[in-house]
C-alpha positions in Angstrom: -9.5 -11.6 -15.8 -7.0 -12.1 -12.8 -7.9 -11.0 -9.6 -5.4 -11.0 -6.4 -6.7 -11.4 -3.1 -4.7 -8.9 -0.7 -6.3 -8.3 2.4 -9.0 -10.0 4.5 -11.7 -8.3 6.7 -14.3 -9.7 9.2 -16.5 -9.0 12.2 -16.2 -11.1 14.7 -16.3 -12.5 18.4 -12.9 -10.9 18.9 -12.2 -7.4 18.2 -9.8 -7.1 15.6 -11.1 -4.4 13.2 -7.7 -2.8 12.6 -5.0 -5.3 13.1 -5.8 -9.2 12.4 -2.3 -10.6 12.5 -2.4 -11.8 16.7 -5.4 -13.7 18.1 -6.8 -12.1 20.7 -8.7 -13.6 23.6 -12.2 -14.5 22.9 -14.7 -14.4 25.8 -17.9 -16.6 26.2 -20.7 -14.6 26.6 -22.8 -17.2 28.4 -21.0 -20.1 30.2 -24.6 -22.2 30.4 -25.1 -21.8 26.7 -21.7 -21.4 24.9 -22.7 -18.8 22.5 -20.7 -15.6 21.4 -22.1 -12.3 20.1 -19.9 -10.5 17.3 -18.4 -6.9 18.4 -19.0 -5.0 16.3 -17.4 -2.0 14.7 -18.9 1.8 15.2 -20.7 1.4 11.5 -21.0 5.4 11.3 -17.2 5.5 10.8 -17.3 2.9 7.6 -20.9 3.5 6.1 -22.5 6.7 4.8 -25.0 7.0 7.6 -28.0 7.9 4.6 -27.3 4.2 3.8 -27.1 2.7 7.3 -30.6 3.7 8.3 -32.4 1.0 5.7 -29.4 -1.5 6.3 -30.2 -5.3 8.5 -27.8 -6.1 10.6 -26.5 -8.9 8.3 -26.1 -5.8 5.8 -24.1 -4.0 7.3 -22.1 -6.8 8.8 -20.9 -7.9 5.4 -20.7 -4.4 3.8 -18.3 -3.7 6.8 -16.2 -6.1 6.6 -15.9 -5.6 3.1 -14.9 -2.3 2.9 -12.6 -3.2 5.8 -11.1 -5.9 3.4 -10.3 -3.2 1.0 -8.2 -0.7 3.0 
């Protein structure tokens, strides 16, 4: 079996749900302890909300960015 890979998806510090080809700026979210938080997309809009309800936050992360892979 062959499969192609054709498109990429990911949530992530910077928000590039619909167009991942520039780099936007990504912001520090503390300065004192250099972390980030992921923006995330509006999940309702992706997901059948029946299935977000029971979903973690990992879940839906990776489900997301999945589906977004596949457009």
């Amino acid at each position: 079996m062959e499969l192609y890979i054709k498109g990429i998806g990911s949530i992530s510090p910077s928000e590039n749900f619909e167009n991942i080809s520039h780099t936007p700026e990504i912001k520090l979210v503390d300065d004192v302890y250099k972390y980030y938080f992921c923006i995330e997309p509006i999940y309702k809009e992706i997901i059948n909300p029946l299935l977000l309800r029971r979903m973690s936050r990992a879940m839906k992360m990776g489900i997301a960015s999945a589906l977004l892979c596949l457009k």
